[in-house]
N, C-alpha and C positions, 0 to 999 in steps of 0.2 A: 390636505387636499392638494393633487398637481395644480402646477398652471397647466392652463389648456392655449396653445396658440390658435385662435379661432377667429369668424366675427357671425358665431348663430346666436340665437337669443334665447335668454335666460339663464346663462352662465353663471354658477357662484364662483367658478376663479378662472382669472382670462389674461392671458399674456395676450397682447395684440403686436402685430408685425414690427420690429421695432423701425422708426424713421422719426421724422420731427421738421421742426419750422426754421429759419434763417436767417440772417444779416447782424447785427454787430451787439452786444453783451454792454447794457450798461447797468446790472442792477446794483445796489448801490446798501445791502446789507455789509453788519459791519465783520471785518475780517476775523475767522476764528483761528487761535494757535492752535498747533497738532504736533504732536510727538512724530519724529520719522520714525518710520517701521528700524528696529535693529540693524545697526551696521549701512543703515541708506540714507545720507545726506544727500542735497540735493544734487552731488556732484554723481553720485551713482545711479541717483534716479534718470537723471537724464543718460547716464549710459544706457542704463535698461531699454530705453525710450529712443535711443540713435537711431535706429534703423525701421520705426515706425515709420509712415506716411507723415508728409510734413502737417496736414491740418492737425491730427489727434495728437503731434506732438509740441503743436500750437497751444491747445485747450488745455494739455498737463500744465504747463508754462504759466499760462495764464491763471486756474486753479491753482495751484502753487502760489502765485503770488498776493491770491487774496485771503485763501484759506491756509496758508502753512502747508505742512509737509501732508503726505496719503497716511492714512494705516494700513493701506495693500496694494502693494507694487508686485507685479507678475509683467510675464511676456506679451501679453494679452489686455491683459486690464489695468488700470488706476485708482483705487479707491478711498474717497471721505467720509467719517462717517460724522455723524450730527455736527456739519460743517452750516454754520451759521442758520438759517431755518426747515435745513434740508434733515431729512433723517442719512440719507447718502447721494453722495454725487460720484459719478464712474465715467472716465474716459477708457473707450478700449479703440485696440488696436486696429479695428474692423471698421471700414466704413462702409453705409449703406444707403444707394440712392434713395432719395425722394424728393417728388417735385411738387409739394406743396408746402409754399404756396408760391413756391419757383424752385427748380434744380439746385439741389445742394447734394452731400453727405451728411449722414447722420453718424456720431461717435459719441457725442456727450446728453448725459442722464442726470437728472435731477430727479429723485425722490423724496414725497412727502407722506407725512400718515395721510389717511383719508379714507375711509369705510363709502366707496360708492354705492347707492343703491343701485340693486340689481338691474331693477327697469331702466336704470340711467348708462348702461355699459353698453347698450349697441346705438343709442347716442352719440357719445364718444369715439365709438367708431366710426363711423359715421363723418364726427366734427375731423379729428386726425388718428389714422391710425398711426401714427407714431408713440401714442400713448401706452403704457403699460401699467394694468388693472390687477394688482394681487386683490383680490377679495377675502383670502382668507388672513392675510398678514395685515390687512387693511393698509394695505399700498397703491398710491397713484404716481406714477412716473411720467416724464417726456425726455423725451430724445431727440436732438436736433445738430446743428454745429456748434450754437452761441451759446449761453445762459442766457441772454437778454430774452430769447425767444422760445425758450424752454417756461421762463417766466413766464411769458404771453400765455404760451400752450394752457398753464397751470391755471391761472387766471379766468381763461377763458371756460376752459372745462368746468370752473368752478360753478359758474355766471348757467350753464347746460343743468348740473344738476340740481341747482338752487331755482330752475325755471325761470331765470331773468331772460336768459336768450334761447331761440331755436337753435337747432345746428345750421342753419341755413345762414342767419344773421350771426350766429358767433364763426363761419369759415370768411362770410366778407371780413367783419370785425379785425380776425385776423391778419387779414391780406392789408386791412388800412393802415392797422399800427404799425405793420412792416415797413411802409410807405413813410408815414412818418418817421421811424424811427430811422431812413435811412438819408432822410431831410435834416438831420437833426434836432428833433422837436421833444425828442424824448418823453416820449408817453409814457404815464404811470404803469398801465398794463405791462409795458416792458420792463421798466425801471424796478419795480421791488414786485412781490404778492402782495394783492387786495385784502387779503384771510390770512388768519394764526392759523396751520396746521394744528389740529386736535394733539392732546399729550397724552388722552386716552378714550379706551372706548371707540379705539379705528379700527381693533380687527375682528374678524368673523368665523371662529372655528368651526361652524355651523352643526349639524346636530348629526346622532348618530340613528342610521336607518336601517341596521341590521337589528331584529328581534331578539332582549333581551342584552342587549351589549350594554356595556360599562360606558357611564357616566363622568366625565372628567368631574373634580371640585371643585367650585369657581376659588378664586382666591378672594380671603375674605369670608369665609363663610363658615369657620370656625374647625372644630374638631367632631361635631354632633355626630358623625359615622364613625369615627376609628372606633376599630374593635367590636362592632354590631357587624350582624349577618351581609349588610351590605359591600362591608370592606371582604370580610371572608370570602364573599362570594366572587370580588374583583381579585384577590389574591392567587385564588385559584387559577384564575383566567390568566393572567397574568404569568405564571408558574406553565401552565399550559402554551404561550406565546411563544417563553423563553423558550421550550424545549422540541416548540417547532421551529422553530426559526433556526435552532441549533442541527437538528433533525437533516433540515433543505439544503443546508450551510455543509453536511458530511457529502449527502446524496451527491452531491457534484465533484467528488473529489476520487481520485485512483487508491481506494483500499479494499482490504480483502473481504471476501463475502457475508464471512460472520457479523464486520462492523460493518457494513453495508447494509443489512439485513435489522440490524437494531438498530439504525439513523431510521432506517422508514418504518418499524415498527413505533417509534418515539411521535415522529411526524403524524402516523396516521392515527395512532392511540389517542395522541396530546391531541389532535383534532375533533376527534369524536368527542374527546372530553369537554374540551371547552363548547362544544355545542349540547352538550347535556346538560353543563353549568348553567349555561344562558336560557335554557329551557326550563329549567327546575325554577331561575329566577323570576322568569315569569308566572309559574304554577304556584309560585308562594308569594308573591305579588313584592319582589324585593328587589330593587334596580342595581345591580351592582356599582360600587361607587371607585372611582382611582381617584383613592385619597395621595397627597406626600409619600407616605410608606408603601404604598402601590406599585408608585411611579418610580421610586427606589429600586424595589426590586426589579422592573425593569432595566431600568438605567444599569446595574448591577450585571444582568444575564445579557446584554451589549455589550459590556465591558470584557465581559467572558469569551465571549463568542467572538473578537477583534484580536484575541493571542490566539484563537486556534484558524480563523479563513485563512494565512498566509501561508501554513505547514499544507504536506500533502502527505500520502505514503505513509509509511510506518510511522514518521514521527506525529501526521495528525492523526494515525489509530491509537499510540499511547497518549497522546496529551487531550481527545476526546474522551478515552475511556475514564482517563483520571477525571475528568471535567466532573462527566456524566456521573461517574460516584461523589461526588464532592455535592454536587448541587442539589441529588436526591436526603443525599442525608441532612444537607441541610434544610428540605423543604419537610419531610419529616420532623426533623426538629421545632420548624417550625409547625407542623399538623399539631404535633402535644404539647408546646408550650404554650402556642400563642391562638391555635384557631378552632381547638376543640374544647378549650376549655371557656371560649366566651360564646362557643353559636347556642343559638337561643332556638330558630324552627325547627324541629326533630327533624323533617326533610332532611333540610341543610345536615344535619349532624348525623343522617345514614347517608348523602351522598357522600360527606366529609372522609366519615370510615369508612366505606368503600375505595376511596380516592387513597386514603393512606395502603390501605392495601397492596395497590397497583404500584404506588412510590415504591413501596419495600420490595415487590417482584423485579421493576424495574435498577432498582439498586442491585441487588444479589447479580441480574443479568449481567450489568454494567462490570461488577468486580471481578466477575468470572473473564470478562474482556480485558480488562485491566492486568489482569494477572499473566494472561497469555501473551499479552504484549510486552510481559518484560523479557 
């Protein structure tokens, strides 16, 4: 699921505006070592960093000296990843007003797991939009100047979803400990998190609402579908994806009519198809499942489809045409080795052989293209 930069209500995933809270860092977790990125001691990092604005290039400085080196140094950004209780911390390049809960810039992010409930996210907006709500990564962020007050944000937001505090009472809250902490008093709120960050069980994939769509596999939950109608039936879909996706991926490209003409017969074919699959799934009351092996062959036909976007012209009309032979035969191969000899609904096993069919038409098409392009 995108994030959505928004503040309407009932968002399952929600980037909010990024900005944050202010005055001086004093949390007091213990420093974690980090490998620098390849080839970047700190002596290059700071060149990277010369010609940033001096605050963001304060906060690298600073992060540096309590966490170690980034694992992602760019133009732009700075990044830690599970740097002491954080999942990630990021200084970029950018700064961004906000005046709560007095005029700063915002550059630096502190990230921790955290599965907000839903009804708690225009709340948060609400307390600081400088927070940032993955709902489906189950991520909560703040973005401020300091860490001390990134802290605050995190604490505070906690205290909103746990019902300890209103937003009303936790934006004073805020304003006090600022107050304090610029007395030197150093409040715990600022000083470290209240709460352990979750190590699981924070994100949200949330469910699917197309009719008859595939089923992720929770992890952990064994092997009971491979090889039963329900993997069959994902495999297809699957096989179908790839070959749209490949289909949309020609359609934009300057080649001659004939492959032009089989990218959107692919595209429009392999679409109909998988909305037959997912129909039939539900006529035979069988959810298709994406098992490991499912997901595979995905991951597989991306992999594919990343050597042919960057050609154009002749050379992506031979190296799609080879693709396109290669991937029917081996989906084929796979029909009789592996998918018609385990499906078990008769259904399934005449949409199957009709699907093989189509593969083999599709191939012969494919080779005849193949051929003219050498």
């Amino acid at each position: 699921m995108k994030e959505i930069r928004a503040t309407g209500l009932n968002l399952l995933t929600i980037t909010l505006a990024a900005s944050g809270a202010a005055y001086i860092a004093t949390a007091a977790q213990p420093s974690t070592a980090h490998a620098a990125p390849p080839g970047m001691d700190a002596a290059s990092i700071d060149k990277m960093v010369a010609e940033w604005p001096a605050r963001p290039r304060l906060a690298v400085k600073e992060m540096m000296g309590k966490y170690g080196a980034p694992k992602e140094v760019s133009s732009e950004a700075v990044i830690w990843h599970k740097a002491g209780p954080y999942k990630r911390i990021m200084v970029t390049r950018m700064e961004i007003p906000h005046d709560f809960p007095k005029p700063h810039m915002d550059f630096l992010e502190h990230t921790i797991n955290f599965n907000v409930p839903t009804d708690k996210i225009d709340d948060l907006v609400a307390y600081d939009a400088s927070m940032t709500i993955n709902k489906t990564a189950g991520e909560m962020s703040a973005r401020c100047d300091l860490e001390g007050h990134n802290i605050l944000t995190l604490n505070l937001a906690r205290d909103i979803i746990m019902g300890k505090k209103s937003v009303a009472v936790a934006r004073k809250a805020f304003g006090q400990n600022v107050v304090e902490d610029v007395m030197g008093k150093h409040p715990p709120y600022v000083e470290k998190l209240q709460f352990e960050p979750p190590t699981s069980g924070f994100a949200f994939p949330d469910k699917p609402i197309i009719p008859g769509s595939p089923v992720r596999m929770a992890e952990g939950s064994g092997n009971s579908a491979m090889g039963g109608d329900a993997e069959i039936l994902a495999f297809l879909i699957a096989v179908d994806d790839n070959e749209i996706l490949a289909g949309a991926a020609a359609s934009k490209k300057k080649i001659s009519e004939p492959v032009m003409e089989f990218a959107k017969m692919m595209h429009t074919g392999h679409g109909k198809h998988i909305v037959e699959s997912m129909k039939l799934g539900q006529a035979i009351k069988v959810v298709p499942s994406d098992t490991a092996a499912v997901d595979a062959l995905r991951v597989k036909g991306a992999g594919e489809l990343a050597t042919l976007v960057p050609l154009d012209g002749k050379a992506f009309e031979s190296a799609y045409a080879s693709a396109k032979v290669k991937s029917h035969t081996e989906v084929l191969a796979m029909i009789d080795g592996k998918l018609l000899p385990g499906v078990k609904n008769a259904a399934l096993k005449k949409h199957l052989t009709a699907t093989r069919e189509s593969i083999a038409g599709h191939l012969e098409h494919a080779k005849k293209l193949q051929a003219s392009a050498r």
